[in-house]
N, C-alpha and C positions, 0 to 999 in steps of 0.2 A: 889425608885421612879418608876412610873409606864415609859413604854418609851413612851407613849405620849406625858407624864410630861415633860420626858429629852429631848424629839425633839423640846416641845415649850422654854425650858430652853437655850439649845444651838441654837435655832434659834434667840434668843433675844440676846446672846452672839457675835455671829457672824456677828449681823445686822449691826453694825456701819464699818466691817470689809472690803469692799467694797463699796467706791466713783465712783470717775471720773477714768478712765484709765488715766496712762500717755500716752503719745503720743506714736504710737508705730514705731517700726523701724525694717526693713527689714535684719532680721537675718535667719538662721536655728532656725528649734527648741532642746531643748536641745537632747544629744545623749540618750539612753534610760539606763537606770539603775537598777539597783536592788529594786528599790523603783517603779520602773512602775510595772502597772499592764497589764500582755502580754498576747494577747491570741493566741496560738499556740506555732511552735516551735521553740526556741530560734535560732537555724542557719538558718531558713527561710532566703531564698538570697534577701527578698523585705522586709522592712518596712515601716510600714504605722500608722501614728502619726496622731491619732483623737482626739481635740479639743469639748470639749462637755457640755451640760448640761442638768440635768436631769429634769428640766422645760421648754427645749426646745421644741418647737412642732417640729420642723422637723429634730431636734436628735432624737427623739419617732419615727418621719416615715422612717428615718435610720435603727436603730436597731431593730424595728416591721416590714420592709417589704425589706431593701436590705441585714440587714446582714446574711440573716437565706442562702440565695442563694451567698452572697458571702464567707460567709463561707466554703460553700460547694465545689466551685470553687476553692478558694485561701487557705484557713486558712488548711483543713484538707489537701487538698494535698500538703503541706509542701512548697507551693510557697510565700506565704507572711505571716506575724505577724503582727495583730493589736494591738496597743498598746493604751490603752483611757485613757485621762487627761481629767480633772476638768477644766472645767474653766467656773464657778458660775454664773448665769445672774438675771435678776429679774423676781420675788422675790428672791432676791441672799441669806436671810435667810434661807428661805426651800432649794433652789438648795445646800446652801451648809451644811443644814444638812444630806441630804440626800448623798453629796457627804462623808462626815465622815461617814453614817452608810455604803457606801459601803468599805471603809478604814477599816475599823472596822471587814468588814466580813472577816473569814479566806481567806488564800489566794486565793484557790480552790474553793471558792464560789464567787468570784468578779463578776464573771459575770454573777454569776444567781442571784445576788442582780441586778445589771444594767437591765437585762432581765425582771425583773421583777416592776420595778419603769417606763421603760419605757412601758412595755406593761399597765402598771393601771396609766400612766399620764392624760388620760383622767376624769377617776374618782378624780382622785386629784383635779381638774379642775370644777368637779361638785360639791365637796363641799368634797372629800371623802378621806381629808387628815390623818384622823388616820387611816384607814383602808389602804391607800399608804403605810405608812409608818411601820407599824404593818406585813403588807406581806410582805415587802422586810424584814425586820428582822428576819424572821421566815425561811429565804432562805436564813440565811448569816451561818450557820452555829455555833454560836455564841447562849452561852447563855444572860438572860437580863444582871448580873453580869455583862460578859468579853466588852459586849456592852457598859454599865456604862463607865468603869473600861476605856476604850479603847478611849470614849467621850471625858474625862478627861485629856487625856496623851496630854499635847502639841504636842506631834512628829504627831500628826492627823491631827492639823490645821496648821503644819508647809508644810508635807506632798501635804495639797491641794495650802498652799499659792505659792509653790517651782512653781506647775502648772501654776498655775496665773501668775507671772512673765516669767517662760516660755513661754508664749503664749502671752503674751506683748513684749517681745523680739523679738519672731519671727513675729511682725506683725500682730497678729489674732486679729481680731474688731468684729467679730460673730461666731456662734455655730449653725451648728455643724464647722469646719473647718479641712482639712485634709494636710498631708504632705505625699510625696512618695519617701521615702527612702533622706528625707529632703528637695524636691521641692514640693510648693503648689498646691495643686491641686481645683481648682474653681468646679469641675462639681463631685457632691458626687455621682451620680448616679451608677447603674452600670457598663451601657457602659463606663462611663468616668473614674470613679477607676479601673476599667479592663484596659481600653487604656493607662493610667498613670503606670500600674503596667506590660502591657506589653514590655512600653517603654526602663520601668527602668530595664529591666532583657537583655535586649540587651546592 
């Protein structure tokens, strides 16, 4: 099967997957695991729990224009770890096949698949969803096979639903949404995830 084939396959799959939220309630979000995908280094003394989706437009103006500088701030010099959750919106078929084909990419490509869905969400948007979808797979590291093969595996849609209930747990009703070191933080900006992450290292 071609993976345009399989993106409109598991988008029809997934479609009925996603209703109404339940109500959500003011928790933490879950602690992070071997199943998150981290970017940076694992004893960074700040974490920072992102709440996302890949047809968000202003998760796109996150990761196109604050993360490239807070990277370079926090993530490389070992002060904080970002860790990004799924959490699917509408069209919640595409957000969440796109979030399986990042699932899917080896591990060390996670976020050049994200980097990459988010910088061409625009095109998705003009009408340019095989060619979205087509480049982020080409930057998962993964053959079309292990791709298939990966689509298929329950532990992929189990993988993003875990997100989704985490993030109704802890209260999250939009995307992008952030946590700093398990407090909500309202203001994604730079100044304001800088101020939130200065807080929390005191």
């Amino acid at each position: 099967m071609r993976l345009s084939g399989l993106f409109l396959a598991l988008s029809l799959t997934v479609a009925a997957a996603f209703g109404a939220a339940p109500a959500a309630r003011a928790e933490a979000p879950p602690p992070v695991s071997a199943s998150d995908r981290v970017l940076g280094r694992a004893d960074a003394p700040v974490t920072v729990i992102e709440y996302a989706s890949f047809v968000c437009s202003h998760c796109a103006d996150f990761h196109n224009d604050v993360l490239p500088e807070f990277k370079t701030r926090f993530i490389d010099t070992g002060k904080a770890k970002l860790v990004f959750r799924n959490l699917p919106t509408n069209p919640a078929n595409v957000a969440f096949a796109a979030a399986a084909l990042a699932r899917c990419a080896a591990p060390e490509r996670y976020f050049d698949v994200t980097r990459s869905l988010f910088a061409g969400q625009a095109g998705l948007f003009a009408g340019g969803g095989q060619a979205w979808f087509a480049n982020a797979a080409a930057a998962s590291g993964r053959s079309r096979e292990e791709i298939e093969t990966c689509f298929a595996d329950p532990a992929t849609k189990a993988a993003i639903d875990a997100d989704v209930e985490g993030a109704t747990a802890a209260g999250v009703t939009g995307t992008p949404s952030f946590f700093v070191n398990g407090r909500a933080v309202t203001d994604h900006s730079l100044a304001g995830l800088s101020a939130a992450i200065t807080a929390a290292g005191n």
